[in-house]
DRENVEXZA-332371 format. One record per residue (C-alpha): residue number from 0; residue in one letter; x, y, z. Coordinates in steps of 0.2 Angstrom, whole numbers, plus 2048, in hexadecimal, padded with zeros to 3 digits. Example, Ala and Ser with C-alpha at 12.3 -4.5 7.8 and 13.67 -1.06 7.14 Angstrom:
<pts>
   i aa   X   Y   Z
   0  a 83E 7EA 827
   1  s 844 7FB 824
</pts>
This chain:
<pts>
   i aa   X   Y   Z
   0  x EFB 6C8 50A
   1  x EF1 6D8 50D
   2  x EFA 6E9 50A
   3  x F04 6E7 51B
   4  x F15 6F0 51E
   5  x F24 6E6 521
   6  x F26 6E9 532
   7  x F39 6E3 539
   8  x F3C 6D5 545
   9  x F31 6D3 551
  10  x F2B 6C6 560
  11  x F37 6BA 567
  12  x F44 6B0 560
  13  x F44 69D 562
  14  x F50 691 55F
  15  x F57 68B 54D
  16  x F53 67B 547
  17  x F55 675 534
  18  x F48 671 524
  19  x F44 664 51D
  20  x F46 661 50A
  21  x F36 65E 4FF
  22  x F37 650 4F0
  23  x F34 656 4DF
  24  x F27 64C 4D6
  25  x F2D 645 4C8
  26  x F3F 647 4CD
  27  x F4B 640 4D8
  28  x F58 64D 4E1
  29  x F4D 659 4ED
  30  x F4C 66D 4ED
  31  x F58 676 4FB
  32  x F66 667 4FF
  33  x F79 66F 4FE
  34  x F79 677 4ED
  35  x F89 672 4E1
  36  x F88 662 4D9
  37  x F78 65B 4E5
  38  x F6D 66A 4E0
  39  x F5B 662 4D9
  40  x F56 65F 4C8
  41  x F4E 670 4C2
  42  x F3E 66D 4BA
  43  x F3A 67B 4AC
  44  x F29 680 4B4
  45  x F22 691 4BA
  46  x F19 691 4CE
  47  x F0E 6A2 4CE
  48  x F0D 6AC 4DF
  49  x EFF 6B9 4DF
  50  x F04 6C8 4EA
  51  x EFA 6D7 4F1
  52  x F05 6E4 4EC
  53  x F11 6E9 4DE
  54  x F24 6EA 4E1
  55  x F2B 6FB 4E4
  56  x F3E 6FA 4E8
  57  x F4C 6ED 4E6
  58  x F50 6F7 4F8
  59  x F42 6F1 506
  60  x F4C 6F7 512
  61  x F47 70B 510
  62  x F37 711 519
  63  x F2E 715 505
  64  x F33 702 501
  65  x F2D 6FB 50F
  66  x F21 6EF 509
  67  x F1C 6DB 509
  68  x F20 6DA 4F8
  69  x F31 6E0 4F6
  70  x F36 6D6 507
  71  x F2F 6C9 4FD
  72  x F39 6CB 4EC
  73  x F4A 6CF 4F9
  74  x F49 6BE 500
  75  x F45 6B1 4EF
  76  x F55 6BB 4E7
  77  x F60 6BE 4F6
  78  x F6A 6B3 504
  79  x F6F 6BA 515
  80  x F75 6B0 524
  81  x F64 6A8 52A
  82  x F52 6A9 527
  83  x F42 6A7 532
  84  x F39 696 530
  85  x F27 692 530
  86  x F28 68F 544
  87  x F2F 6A0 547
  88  x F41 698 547
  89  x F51 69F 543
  90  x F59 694 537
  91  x F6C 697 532
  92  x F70 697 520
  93  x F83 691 522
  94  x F85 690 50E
  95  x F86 6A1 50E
  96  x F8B 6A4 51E
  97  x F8F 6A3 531
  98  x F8D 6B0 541
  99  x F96 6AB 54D
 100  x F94 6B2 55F
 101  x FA6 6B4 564
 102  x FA6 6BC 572
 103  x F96 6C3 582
 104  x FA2 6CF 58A
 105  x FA1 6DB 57E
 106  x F96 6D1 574
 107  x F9F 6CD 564
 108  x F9A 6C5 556
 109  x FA3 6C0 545
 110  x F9B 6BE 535
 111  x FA3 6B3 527
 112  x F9D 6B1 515
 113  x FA1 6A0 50B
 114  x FA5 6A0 4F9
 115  x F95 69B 4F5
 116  x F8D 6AE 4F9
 117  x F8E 6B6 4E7
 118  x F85 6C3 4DD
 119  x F7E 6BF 4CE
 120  x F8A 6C8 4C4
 121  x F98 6BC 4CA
 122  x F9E 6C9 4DA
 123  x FA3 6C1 4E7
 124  x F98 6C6 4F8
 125  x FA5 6CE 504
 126  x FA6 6D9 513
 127  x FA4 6EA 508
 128  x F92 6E2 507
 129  x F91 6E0 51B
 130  x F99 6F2 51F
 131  x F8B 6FB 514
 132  x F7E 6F1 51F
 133  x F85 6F5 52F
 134  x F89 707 529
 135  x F75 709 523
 136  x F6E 6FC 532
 137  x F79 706 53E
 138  x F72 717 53B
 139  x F88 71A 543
 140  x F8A 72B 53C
 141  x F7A 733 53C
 142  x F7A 742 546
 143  x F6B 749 542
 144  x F5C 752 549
 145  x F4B 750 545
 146  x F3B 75A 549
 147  x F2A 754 54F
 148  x F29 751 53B
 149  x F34 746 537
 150  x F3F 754 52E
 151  x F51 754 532
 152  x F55 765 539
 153  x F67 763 53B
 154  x F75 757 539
 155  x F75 749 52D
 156  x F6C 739 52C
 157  x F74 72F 51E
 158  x F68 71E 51B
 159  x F56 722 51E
 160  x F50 70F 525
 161  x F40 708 528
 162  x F46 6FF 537
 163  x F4E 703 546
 164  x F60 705 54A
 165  x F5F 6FD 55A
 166  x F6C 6F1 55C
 167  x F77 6F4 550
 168  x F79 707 556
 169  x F84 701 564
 170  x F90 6F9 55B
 171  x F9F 6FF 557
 172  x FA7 701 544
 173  x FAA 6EE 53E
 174  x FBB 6E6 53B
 175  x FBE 6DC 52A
 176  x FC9 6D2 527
 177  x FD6 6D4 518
 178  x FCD 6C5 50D
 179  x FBD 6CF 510
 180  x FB4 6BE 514
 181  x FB1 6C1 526
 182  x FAC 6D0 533
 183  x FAB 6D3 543
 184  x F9E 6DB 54E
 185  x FA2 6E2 55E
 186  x F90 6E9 569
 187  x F95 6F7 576
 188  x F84 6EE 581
 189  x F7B 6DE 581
 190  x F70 6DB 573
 191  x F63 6CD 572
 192  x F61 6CD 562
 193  x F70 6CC 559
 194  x F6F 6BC 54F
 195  x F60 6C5 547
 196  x F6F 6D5 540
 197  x F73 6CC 52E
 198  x F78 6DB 528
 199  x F74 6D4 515
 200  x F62 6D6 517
 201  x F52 6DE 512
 202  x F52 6E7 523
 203  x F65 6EF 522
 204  x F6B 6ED 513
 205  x F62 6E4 504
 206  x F70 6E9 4F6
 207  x F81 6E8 4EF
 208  x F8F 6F2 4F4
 209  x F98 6F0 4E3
 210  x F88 6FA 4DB
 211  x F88 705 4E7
 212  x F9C 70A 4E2
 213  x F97 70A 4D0
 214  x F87 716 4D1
 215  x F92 722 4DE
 216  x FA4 71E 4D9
 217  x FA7 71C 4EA
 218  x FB3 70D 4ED
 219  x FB3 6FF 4F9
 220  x FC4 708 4FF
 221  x FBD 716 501
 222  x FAB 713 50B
 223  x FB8 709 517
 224  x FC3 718 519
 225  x FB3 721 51B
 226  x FAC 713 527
 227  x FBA 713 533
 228  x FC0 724 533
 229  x FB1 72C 536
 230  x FA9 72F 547
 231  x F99 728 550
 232  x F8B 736 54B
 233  x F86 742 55C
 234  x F75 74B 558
 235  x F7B 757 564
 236  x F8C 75D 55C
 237  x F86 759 54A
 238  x F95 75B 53C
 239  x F98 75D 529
 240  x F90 74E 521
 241  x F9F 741 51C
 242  x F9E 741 509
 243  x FA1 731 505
 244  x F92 729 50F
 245  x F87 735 50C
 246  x F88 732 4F8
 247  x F88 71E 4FA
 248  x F78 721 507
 249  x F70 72C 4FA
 250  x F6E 71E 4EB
 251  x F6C 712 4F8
 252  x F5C 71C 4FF
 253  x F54 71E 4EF
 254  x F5D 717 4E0
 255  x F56 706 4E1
 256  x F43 70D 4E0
 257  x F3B 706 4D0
 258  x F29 707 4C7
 259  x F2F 6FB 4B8
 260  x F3D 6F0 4B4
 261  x F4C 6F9 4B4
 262  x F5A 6F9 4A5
 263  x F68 6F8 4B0
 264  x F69 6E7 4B6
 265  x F74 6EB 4C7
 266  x F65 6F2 4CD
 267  x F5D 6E0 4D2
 268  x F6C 6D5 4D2
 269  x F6B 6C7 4DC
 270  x F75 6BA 4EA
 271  x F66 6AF 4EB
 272  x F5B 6A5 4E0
 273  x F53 6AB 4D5
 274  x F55 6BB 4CD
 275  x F4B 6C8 4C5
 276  x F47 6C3 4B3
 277  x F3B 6CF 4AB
 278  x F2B 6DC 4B4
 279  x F1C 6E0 4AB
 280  x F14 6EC 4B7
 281  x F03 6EC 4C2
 282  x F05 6D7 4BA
 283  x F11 6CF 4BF
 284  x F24 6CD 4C3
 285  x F2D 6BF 4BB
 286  x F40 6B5 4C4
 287  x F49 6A8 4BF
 288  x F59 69E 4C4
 289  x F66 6A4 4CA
 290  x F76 69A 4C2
 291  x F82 6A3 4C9
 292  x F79 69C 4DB
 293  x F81 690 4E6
 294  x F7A 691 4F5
 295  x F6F 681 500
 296  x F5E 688 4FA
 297  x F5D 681 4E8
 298  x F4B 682 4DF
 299  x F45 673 4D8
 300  x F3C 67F 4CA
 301  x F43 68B 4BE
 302  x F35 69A 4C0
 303  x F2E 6A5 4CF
 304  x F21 6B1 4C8
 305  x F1A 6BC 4D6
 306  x F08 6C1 4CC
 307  x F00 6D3 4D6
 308  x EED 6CF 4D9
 309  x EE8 6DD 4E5
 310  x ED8 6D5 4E9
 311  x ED6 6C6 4F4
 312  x EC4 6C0 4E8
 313  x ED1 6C3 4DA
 314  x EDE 6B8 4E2
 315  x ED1 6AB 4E5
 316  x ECB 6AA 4D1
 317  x EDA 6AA 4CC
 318  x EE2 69B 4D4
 319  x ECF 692 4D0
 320  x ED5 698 4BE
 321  x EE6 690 4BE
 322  x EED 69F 4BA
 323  x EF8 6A0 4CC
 324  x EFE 694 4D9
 325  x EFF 698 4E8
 326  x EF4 6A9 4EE
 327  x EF7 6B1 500
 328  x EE7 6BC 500
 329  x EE1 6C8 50B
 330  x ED5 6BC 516
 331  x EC4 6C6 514
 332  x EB3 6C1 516
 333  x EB0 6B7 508
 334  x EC0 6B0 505
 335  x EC2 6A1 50C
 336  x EB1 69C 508
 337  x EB3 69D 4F5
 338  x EC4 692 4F6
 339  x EBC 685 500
 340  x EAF 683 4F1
 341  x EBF 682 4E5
 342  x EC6 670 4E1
 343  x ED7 66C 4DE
 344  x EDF 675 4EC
 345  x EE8 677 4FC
 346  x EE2 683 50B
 347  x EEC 689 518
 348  x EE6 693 524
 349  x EED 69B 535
 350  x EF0 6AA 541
 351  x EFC 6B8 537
 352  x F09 6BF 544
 353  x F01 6D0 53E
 354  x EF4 6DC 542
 355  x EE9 6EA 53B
 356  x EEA 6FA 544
 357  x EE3 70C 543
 358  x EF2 71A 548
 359  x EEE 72C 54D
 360  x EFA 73C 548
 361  x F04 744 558
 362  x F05 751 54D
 363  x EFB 762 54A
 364  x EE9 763 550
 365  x EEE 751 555
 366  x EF9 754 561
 367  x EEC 75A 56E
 368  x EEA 748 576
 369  x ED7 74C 578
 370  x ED4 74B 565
 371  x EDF 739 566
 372  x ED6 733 573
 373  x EC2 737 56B
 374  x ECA 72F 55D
 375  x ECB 71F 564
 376  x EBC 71F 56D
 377  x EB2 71E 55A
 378  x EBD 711 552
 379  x EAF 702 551
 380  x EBC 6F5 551
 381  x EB0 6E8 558
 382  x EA6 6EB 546
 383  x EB6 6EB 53D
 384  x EBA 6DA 544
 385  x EA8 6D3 540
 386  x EA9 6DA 52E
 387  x EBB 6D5 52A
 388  x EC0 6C6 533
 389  x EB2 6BD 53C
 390  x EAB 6B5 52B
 391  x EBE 6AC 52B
 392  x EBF 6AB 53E
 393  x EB0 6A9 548
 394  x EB8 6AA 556
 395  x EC2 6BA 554
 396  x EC3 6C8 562
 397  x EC7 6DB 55F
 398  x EDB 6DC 562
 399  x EDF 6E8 571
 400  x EF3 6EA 573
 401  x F00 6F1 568
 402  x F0F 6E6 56C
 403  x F07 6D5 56E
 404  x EFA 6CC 563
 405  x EEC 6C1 567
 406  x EF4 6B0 564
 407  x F03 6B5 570
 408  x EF7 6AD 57D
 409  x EFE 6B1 58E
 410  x F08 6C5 58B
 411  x EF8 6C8 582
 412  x EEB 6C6 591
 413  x EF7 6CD 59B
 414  x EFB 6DD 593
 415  x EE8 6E0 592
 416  x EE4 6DF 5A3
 417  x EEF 6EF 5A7
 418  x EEE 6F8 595
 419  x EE3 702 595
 420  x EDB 6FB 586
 421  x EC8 6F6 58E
 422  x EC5 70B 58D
 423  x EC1 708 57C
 424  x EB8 6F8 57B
 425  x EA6 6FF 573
 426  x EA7 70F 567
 427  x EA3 71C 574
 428  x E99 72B 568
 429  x E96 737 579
 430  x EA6 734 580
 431  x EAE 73A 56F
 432  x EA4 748 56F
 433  x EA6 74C 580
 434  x EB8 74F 57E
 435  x EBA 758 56E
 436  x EAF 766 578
 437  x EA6 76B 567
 438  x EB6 76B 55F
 439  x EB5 764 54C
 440  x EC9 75D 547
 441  x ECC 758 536
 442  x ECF 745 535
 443  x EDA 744 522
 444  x ED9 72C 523
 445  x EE6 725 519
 446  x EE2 714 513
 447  x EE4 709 504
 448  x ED7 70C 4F8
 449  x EDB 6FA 4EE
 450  x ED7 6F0 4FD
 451  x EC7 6EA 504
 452  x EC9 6E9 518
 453  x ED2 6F9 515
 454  x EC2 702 50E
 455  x EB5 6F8 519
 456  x EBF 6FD 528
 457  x EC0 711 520
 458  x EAE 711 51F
 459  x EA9 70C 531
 460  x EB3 718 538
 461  x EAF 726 52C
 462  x E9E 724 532
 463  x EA1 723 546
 464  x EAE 731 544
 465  x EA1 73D 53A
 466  x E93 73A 54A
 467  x EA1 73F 556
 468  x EA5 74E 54E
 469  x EB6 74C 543
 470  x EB6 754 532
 471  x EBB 741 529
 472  x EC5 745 518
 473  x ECA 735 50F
 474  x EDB 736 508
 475  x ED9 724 502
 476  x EE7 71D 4F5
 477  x EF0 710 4EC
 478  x F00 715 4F0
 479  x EFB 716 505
 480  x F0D 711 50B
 481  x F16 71C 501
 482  x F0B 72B 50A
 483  x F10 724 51C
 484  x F20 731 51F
 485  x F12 73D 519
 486  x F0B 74B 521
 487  x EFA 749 517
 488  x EEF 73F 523
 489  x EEB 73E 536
 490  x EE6 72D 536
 491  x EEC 71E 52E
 492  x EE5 70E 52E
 493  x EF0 6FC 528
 494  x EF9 6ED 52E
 495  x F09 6E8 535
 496  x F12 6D9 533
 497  x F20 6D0 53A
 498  x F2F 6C4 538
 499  x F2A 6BB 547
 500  x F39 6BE 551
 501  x F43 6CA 55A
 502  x F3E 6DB 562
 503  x F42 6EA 556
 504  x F32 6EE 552
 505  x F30 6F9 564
 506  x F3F 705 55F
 507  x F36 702 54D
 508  x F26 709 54E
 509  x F26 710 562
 510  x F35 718 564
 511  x F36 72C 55F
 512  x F44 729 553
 513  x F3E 718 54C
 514  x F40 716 53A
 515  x F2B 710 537
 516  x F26 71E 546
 517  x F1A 727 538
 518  x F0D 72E 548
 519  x F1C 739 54E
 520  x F18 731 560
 521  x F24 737 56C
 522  x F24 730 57E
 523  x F34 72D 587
 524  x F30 722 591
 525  x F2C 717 582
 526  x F3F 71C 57B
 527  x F46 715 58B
 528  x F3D 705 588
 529  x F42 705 574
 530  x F53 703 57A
 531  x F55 6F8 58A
 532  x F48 6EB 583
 533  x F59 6E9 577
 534  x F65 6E3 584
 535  x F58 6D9 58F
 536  x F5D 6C6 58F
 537  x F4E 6C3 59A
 538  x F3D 6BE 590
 539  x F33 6C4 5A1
 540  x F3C 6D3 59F
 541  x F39 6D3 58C
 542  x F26 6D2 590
 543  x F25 6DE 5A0
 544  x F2D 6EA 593
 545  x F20 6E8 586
 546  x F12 6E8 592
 547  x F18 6F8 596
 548  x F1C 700 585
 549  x F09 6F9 581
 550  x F02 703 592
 551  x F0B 713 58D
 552  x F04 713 579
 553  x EF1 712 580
 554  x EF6 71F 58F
 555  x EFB 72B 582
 556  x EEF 728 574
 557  x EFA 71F 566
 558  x EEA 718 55C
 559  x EE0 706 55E
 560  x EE6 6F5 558
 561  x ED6 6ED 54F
 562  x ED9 6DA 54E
 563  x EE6 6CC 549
 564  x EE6 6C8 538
 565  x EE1 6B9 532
 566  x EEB 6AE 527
 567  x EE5 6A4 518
 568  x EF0 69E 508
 569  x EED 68F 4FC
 570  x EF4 688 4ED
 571  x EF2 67C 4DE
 572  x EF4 66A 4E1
 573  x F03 669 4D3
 574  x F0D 674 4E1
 575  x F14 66B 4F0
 576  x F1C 66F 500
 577  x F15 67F 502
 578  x F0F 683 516
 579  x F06 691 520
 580  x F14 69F 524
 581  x F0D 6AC 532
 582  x F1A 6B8 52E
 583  x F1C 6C5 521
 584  x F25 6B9 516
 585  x F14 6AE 513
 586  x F14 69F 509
 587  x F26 6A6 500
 588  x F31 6A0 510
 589  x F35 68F 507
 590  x F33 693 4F5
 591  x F44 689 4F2
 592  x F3A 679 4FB
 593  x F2D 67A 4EF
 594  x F27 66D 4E1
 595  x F1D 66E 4D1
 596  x F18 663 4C5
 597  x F1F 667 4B1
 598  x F0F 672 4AE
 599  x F0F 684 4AE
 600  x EFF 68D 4B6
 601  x EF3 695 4AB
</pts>
């Protein structure tokens, strides 16, 4: 996995369809059947997982945490309602859960939790858990302001997420039922996506509501009263913050951040799994069983250690080493050539459902549109993709849309017919000049410094950006995502990646309020878009709408999509049932369907 952002749900939905169950070797009851007193054998054995980057938050639902790798962590130590298969499926998880879809006029659905959903300290899961994700998905009660820096200028805005609230936002406050098992969702519009609102997960809420009361001494009586007596947020009559949420949203926005393993252990419970066991960090980050689990996804191993190798030659050497099992590297030039040449393993290889891009600033010299567009006419994507990805796919093209990628066949070559995009097919030196009129902007790139196609792709545009004109500073670093709320670069360069379903990532990243908007682009056409592509049932519609969103980025200068990543993973032969995951989860998405022999790696 390459130092990617975890982008929320994205592309279309499909139907669900169950898993099947992988054999342990050696053993005779499989990994994931229905928990209890059929759950498999446990072997005592570690499988090793190298990862890109280093967990930052037992929260990955904040903008600073947004990352792979604490997505990553969320999901091998947390249950939720359904998951996301390795054919882009929705797949109900009914041991811990059902949605059921009561009503369509108003939309209504009802949540209810089974005994089995349980944190690791023996609390029960309940609706207290459910209200804080609807009341930090929501965004309900903001009534803030924000200026063309993200700052709030009036108001409140009580859970800072990196998603969007769309969806969710038009909803009204939840009833509960007195057991607190259940919870019912009523929608004030349509909204397609609504069996993708979990409300226990790492895009709303990734953390318990019981740790939450003990860090505030807020009770769950309390934030309900709060919940139900306070009214819907209005930016434009903004009023005295509500106490109560605002101190829940206030640990809940930060107080899960972490560099090291933590002393207090309610910082990283658990409902899934595994659990967090021990952290030694820049190595690795060790998890365990959960006996207190008794949900349907039952390892057939008693370890998961996620091992942080930034670089993909690293990854590679390792897993020739023995020293990890499964890697999910960055695919760069050399990469899949020096695991071909390895013996003993598996290679997987496919498209990722994510994509490199270069953003420009709407902000500050870069608000004039001229400096945007003599940007984009120096960015040598076509040598980027011959550097980066070519020597792993001879047949790759130069990505040209924002909303669609290249293996989304038929949107794809539509979209690019009416884009836009073929005004900046060849790096265009005069044109750039031509433009900036003599003219010399400051051009502050934010990139990560640790990873290769990050550099090589810094490097060629520094050099085309220099001939044009622009004053190129490199404000290159390790801790590149953490700088993206910033206000210390102009142009950023880095990857998206999606789940694979739904359609959040437009208000996401495209909208002016989006929670992962970090150009400050502003274009209301775009805002109407973010939210009627919500409610449309259609998938024409769905497409003509992105068609159009995609239109609209390249008409005002947004920045240049470079190319579709490419997707590589292997592992060791003593691990089985491992497959090739497009999505941001990677190889991780059946980690409970996994085997290994009684041998620990390394």
């Amino acid at each position: 996995m390459s130092d990617k952002t975890w982008r929320k749900r994205a592309l279309v939905v499909a139907a669900g369809v169950g898993v099947s169950a992988v054999v342990l070797a050696g053993c005779t009851s499989p990994g994931g059947t229905d928990g209890g007193d059929s759950a498999p054998e446990v072997v005592d054995t570690q499988i090793i997982l190298a990862e890109t980057n280093e967990v930052t938050s037992f929260n990955a639902a904040t903008p600073q945490s947004n990352l792979d790798i604490n997505g990553k962590l969320w999901y091998a130590t947390h249950e939720t309602f359904a998951y996301v298969n390795d054919k882009m499926e929705v797949v109900p998880n009914e041991s811990f859960g059902t949605m059921e879809k009561v009503s369509d006029e108003p939309l209504t659905i009802k949540y209810t939790l089974t005994d089995n959903a349980q944190w690791s300290d023996g609390t029960p899961v309940t609706t207290d858990d459910l209200l804080l994700g609807w009341a930090s998905g929501s965004g309900y009660f903001d009534d803030a302001t924000v200026d063309e820096e993200g700052a709030v200028v009036s108001g409140t805005q009580y859970f800072t997420i990196a998603g969007s609230t769309s969806g969710l936002e038009d909803t009204e406050v939840p009833e509960v039922s007195e057991d607190k098992k259940s919870l019912t969702l009523v929608y004030d519009t349509p909204f397609v996506d609504w069996n993708l609102q979990w409300l226990l997960d790492q895009d709303a809420n990734p953390v318990p509501f019981h740790v939450l009361a003990e860090k505030t001494g807020v009770t769950a009586e309390q934030f309900t009263e709060a919940l139900t007596t306070t009214p819907r947020g209005n930016p434009e009559a903004p009023v005295e913050p509500n106490a109560t949420i605002k101190t829940v949203a206030d640990f809940w926005n930060t107080g899960f951040d972490v560099t090291s393993m933590p002393d207090d252990e309610s910082l990283y419970l658990s409902n899934g799994p595994f659990i967090v066991d021990s952290w030694e960090p820049t190595q690795s980050m060790t998890l365990k069983i959960n006996e207190n689990y008794k949900g349907d996804r039952d390892p057939a191993y008693s370890t998961l250690v996620f091992r942080f190798v930034g670089d993909s030659q690293a990854q590679v050497t390792a897993l020739q080493n023995g020293e990890v099992d499964i890697i999910n590297p960055q695919a760069g030039g050399d990469t899949l050539q020096l695991l071909e040449s390895i013996d003993g393993i598996q290679i997987l290889t496919g498209p990722q459902l994510s994509y490199d891009h270069v953003d420009l600033s709407f902000r500050g010299e870069w608000a004039d549109p001229t400096v945007r567009e003599a940007f984009m006419k120096i960015i040598p994507r076509q040598q980027i993709v011959d550097t980066v990805v070519k020597p792993i796919n001879p047949d790759a093209e130069v990505l040209n849309s924002q909303t669609f990628v290249t293996s989304q066949t038929e949107p794809y070559e539509k979209t690019i017919k009416t884009n836009g995009s073929d005004a900046y097919g060849d790096v265009d030196i005069d044109g750039a000049k031509e433009l900036l009129a003599g003219r010399t902007p400051t051009a502050r790139i934010l990139y990560n410094i640790n990873n290769p196609n990050r550099v090589a792709a810094f490097e060629a545009i520094q050099a085309t950006a220099t001939e044009a004109g622009f004053v190129v500073q490199d404000i290159g670093r390790e801790d590149w995502s953490a700088q993206l709320e910033s206000d210390i670069y102009d142009v950023s360069i880095f990857g998206w990646i999606s789940p694979g379903v739904g359609n959040e990532d437009i208000p996401q990243i495209f909208a002016s309020d989006g929670g992962s908007n970090f150009t400050g682009v502003n274009i209301p056409e775009v805002d109407e878009l973010a939210a009627d592509i919500q409610t449309m049932t259609d998938e024409a519609d769905v497409e003509d709408a992105r068609i159009k969103v995609d239109q609209l980025l390249f008409e005002n200068y947004y920045g240049l999509p470079i190319f579709q990543s490419p997707g590589v993973e292997a592992h060791t032969d003593r691990v089985s049932g491992v497959t090739f995951m497009a999505n941001q989860t990677g190889p991780i998405w059946n980690f409970w369907e996994w085997t290994a022999e009684d041998a620990a790696a390394g």
